[in-house]
C-alpha positions as CSV (number, residue, x, y, z in Angstrom):
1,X,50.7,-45.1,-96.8
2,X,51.4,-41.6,-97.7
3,X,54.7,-39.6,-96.5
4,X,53.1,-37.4,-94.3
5,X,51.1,-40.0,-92.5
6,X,54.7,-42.4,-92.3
7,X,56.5,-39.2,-90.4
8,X,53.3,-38.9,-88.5
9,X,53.3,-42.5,-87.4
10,X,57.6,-42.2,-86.6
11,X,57.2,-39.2,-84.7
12,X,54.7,-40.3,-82.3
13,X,56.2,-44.0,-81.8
14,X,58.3,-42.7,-79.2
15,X,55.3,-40.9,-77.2
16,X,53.2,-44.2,-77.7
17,X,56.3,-46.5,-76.3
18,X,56.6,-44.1,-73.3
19,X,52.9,-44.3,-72.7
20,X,53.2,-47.7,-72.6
21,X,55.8,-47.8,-70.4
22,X,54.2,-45.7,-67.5
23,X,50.8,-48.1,-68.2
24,X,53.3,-50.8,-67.4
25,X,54.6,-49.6,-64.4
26,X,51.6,-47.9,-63.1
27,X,50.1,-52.0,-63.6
28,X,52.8,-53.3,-60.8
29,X,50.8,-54.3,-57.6
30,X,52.0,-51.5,-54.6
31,X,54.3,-54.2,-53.0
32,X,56.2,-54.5,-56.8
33,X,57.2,-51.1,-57.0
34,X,60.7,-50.1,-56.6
35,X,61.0,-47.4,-53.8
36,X,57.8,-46.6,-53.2
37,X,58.3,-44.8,-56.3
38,X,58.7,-41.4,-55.1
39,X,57.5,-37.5,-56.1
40,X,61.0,-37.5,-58.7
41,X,59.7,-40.5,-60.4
42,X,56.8,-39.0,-61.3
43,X,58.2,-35.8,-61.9
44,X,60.7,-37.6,-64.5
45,X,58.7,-39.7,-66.2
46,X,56.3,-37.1,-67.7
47,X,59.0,-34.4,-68.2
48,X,60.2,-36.8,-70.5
49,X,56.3,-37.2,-72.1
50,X,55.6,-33.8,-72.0
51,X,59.6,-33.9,-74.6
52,X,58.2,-36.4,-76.2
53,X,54.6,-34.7,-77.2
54,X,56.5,-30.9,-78.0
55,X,58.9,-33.3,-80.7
56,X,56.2,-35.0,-81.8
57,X,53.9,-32.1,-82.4
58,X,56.9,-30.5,-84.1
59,X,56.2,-26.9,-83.0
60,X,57.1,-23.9,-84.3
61,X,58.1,-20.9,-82.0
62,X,55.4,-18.6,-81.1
63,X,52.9,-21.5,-81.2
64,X,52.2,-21.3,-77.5
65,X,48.7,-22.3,-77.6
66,X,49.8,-25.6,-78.4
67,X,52.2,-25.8,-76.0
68,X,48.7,-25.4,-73.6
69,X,47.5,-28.4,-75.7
70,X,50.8,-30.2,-74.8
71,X,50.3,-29.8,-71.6
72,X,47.3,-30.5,-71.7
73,X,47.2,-33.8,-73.4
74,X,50.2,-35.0,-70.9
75,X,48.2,-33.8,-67.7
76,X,45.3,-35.9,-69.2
77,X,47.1,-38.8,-69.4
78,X,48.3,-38.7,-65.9
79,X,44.7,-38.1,-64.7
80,X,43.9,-42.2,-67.0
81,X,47.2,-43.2,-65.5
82,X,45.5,-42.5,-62.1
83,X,42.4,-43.8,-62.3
84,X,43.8,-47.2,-63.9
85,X,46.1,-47.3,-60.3
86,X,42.4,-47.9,-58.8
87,X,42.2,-51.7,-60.3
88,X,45.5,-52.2,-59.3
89,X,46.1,-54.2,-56.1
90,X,47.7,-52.5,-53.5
91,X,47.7,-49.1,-55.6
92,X,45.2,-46.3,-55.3
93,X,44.8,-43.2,-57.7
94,X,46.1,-40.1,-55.3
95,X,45.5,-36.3,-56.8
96,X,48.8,-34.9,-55.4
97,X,50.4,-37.7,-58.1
98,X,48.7,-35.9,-60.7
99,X,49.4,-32.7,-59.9
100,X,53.3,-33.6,-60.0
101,X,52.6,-35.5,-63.1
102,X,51.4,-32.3,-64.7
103,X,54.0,-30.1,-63.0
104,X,56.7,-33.1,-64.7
105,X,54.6,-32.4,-68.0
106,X,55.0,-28.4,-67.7
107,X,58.8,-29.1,-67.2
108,X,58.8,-31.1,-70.4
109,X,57.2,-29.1,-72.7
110,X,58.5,-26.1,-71.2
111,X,61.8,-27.5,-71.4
112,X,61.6,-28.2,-75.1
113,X,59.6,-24.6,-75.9
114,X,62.6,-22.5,-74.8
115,X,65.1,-24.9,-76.7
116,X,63.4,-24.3,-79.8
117,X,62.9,-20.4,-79.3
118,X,66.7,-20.5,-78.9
119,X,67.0,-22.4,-81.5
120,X,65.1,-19.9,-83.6
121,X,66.3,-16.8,-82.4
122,X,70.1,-18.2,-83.3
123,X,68.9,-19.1,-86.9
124,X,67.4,-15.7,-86.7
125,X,70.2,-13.9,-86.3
126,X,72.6,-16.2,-88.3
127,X,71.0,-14.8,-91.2
């Protein structure tokens, strides 16, 4: 296996754990889940995947487009995460849960964008 595929592989691990995670929970029968599970929970756990996509991608500052694709490719994981809640027993896929999935995913990302713009601009003028 070459370097570059190696890092590849490391970097995504986490995303591929956390997606794994959120298939597991979104697999508990409605009477299993803790709460009701509520608008924050979904709200947190894909701020934390849309994180986990921006490090994996390992952008750059100024790269916005693929901060859309981040987004993007959160907000379509929320929309299989749904439809899977359909064969779930006592579960059913609800739009408004994607919607805050997405909005959780724009907070991620987002989140990590301006970190690393900061980050650049203080390397920036370090020099």
């Amino acid at each position: 296996m070459s370097p570059t595929a190696r890092d590849r592989m490391i970097r995504w691990a986490p995303v591929v754990v956390w997606t794994c995670a959120i298939f597991a929970g979104s697999s508990l029968p409605g009477s299993s889940v803790p709460g009701g599970y509520s608008f924050q929970g979904h709200l947190a756990e894909y701020a934390v995947l849309g994180a986990l996509v921006m490090a994996a991608l390992r952008l750059r500052p100024g790269r916005w487009t693929w901060v859309l694709v981040a987004v993007a490719m959160c907000s379509a994981y929320g929309v299989t995460d749904e439809f899977h809640q359909a064969f779930v027993p006592g579960r059913t896929p609800d739009v408004l849960d994607w919607v805050v999935d997405t909005v959780g995913a724009v907070a991620g990302v987002g989140s990590v964008a301006v970190w690393l713009a900061w980050r650049a601009r203080g390397r920036a003028t370090a020099r």
